[in-house]
N, C-alpha and C positions, 0 to 999 in steps of 0.2 A: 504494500500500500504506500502510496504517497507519504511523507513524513513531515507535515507543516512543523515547523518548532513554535514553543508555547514559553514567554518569559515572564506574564503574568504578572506585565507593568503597571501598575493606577494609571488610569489615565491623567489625573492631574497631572503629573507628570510629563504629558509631553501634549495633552489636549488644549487648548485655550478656546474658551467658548465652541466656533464652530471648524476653528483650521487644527489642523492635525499636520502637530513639527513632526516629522518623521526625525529630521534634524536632532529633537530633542532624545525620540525614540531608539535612535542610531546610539545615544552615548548610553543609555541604558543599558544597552543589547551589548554593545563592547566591553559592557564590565561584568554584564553577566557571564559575558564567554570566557573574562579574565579567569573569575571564581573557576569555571567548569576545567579550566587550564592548571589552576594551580591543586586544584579537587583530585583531576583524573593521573595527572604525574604524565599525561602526553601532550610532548612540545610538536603543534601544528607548525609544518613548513610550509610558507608559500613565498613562491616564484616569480618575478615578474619580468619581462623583457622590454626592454621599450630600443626601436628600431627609428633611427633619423632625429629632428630637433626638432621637432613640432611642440612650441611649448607648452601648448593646451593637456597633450600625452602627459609633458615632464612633470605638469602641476599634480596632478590623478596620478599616476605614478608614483611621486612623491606622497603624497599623502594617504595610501596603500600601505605605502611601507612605513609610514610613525604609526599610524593605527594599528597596523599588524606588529609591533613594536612596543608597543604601550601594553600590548593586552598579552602579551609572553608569547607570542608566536618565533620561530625563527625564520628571520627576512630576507630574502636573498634579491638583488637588483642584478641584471644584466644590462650594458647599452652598449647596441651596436650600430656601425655607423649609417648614414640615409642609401650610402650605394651596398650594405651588406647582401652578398646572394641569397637566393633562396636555400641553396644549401649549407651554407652559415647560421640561415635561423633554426634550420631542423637538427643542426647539429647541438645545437643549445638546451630543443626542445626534446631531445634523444637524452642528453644527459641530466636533465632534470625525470625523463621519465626514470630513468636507473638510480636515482638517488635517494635511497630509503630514507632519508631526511626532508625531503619535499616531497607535501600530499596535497598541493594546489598551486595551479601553473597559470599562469597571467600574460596571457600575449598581449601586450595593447595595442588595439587598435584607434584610427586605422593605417594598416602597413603601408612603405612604399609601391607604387602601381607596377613596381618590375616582379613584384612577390606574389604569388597565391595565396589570398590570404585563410579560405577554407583549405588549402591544404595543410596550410600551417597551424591551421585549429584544429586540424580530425587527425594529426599527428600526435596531439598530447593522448597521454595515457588516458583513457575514459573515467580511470579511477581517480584521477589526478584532474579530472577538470575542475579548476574552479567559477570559470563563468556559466556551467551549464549547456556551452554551445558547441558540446559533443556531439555529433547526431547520434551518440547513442545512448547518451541521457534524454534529449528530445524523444526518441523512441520509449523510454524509460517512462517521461513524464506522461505520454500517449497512455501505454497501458497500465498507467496508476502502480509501476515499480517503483522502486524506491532509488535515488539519483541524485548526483547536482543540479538543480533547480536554477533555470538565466536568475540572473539576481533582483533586477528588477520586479518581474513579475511576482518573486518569490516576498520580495518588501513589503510590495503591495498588498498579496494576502494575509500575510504576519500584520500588517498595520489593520486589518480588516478584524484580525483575529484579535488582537490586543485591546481593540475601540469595544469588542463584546458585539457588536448587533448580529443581530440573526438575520443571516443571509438567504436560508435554504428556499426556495422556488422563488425568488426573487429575479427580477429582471434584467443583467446584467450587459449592458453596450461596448463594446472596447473598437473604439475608430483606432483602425489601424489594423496591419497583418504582417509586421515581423517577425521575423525567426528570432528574435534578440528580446522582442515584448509583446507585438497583439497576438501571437500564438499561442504561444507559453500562457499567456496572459488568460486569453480563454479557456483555453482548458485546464487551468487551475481555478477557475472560478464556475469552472461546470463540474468538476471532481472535487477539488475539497473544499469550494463556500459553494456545493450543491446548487447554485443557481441554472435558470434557465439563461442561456447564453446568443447574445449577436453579435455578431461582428458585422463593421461597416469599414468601407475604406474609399479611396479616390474615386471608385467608376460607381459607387454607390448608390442608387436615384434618389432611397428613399431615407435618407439621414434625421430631418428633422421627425418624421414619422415616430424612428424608432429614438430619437430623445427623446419625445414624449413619454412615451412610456417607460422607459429608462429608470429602476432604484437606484442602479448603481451604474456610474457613466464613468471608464478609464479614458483619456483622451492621449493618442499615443500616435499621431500621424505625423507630428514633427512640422504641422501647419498651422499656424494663425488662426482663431479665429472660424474653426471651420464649421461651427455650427451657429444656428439660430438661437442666441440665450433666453429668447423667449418662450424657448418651447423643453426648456430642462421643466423634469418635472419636479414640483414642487417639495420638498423635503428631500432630494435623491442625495445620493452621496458622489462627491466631484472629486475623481482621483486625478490629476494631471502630469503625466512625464514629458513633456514637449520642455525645451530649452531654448529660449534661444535670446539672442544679444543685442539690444536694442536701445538706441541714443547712450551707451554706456552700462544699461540697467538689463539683470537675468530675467526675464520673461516665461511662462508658459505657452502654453499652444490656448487656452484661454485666459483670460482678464480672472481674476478671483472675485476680486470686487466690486466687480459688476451681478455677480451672481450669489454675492455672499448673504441678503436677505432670503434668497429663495431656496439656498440649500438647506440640508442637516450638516452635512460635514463638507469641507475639503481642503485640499492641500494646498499650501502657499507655494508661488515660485520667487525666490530660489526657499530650501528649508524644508520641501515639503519630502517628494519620494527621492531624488536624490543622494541623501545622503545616505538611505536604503538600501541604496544598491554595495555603496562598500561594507555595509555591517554586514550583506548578506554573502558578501564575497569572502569573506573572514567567518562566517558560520560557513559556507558549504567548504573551506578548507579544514576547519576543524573536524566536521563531519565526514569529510574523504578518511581524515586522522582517526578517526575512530572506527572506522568501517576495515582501514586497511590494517590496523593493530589486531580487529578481532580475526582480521585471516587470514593474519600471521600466528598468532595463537594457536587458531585451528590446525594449521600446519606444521607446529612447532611438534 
């Protein structure tokens, strides 16, 4: 079965009225993992590569590795340079799979355009993925096995799980159809918050329709704007992962406060799911750690 984790935060903690810090909820969740760290006596390894100078990578990168640092993990950084071949990265990605010390591998994307960069993600060990975007944890996540989970979407149900509400036959929208989030997205929200699920995305007709009816609306097309906010339905819960950079200021793919009377919940940008996705990259490494100790045991 699918393994959502349960940290059984108060919501004061990280709720304020109706936005939900994921932000707040992220440093929670890293100290819980500290405890579980210094509790279980296993030191979680994760890996990261970062390929070229893209400083956006360097910043997410960097802040990967204090976080995976702070909480007793042990951190390992690679960087290699923007002309590295493809067979330089796998050679990276080969010797962090053999290294019984790393149990979550971090390619950052996105790579240089002379690299594959699906090839260079379905070369990590499956066991060892920590973003999820194994296809054969996606298969994994399919038939409700148990897997690294993309991180985002996995945020997203933990924040779903932590807030308490009852989701089950509820009406669940997610704009968008990545393999990184509106996938994943859905069908964690059709297996473990039991919802009835839509998906909508660019060639879409009927969007505002299915806002309307919409409890729970994720917005994840990485567009502006793209719905009619007068047709969210009233009390829904408004998840937002859209990002983006504007007059200087972090943005969503909707306005929050434009819709913050008419919701029950939702996430601020920046603060909101966000910073979700690295606590959750830092749990599925812990969790590969624990997965891969018990079968070594079993083997031993």
């Amino acid at each position: 079965m699918i393994e959502i984790p349960s940290f059984k935060i108060p919501k004061e903690d990280w709720v304020e009225d109706k936005l939900l810090y994921g932000k707040k909820l992220a440093v929670k969740i890293r100290e819980h993992l500290k405890e579980r760290v210094e509790k279980t006596k296993i030191r979680p390894g994760l890996a990261a590569l970062l390929v070229g100078e893209d400083e956006a990578s360097k910043i997410y990168v960097s802040s990967k590795e204090k976080a995976a640092n702070e909480i007793g993990f042990h951190s390992v950084v690679k960087k290699l340079p923007v002309d590295a071949t493809q067979e330089e990265v796998l050679a990276v990605v080969h010797e962090w799979n053999n290294d019984e010390n790393i149990h979550g591998i971090l390619v950052q994307l996105p790579l240089p355009k002379h690299i594959n960069s699906q090839n260079i993600l379905q070369s990590i060990n499956a066991s060892k993925d920590a973003d999820g975007f194994h296809y054969a944890n996606m298969g994994r996540l399919m038939a409700k096995e148990k897997g690294a989970i993309a991180c985002t979407p996995l945020g997203i149900i933990v924040m779903l799980k932590e807030l308490g509400v009852n989701t089950e036959g509820k009406h669940a929208l997610v704009l968008g159809r990545s393999n990184i989030v509106g996938k994943p997205m859905a069908q964690l929200l059709l297996d473990a918050a039991q919802c009835t699920v839509t998906v909508c995305h660019s060639k879409s007709r009927n969007i505002d329709e299915m806002t309307a009816s919409a409890d729970i609306l994720v917005a994840a097309m990485g567009v502006r704007d793209v719905i009619d906010y007068s047709k969210i339905k009233k009390d829904a819960i408004v998840i937002d992962v859209g990002m983006h950079r504007i007059d200087g200021k972090v943005k969503g793919d909707l306005d929050y406060k434009e819709i913050l009377d008419k919701v029950s919940f939702i996430t601020p940008v920046p603060g909101g799911v966000g910073p979700m996705t690295i606590a959750m990259l830092l749990y599925n490494t812990y969790q590969n750690a624990v997965w891969l100790n018990e079968k070594d045991q079993m083997l031993a």
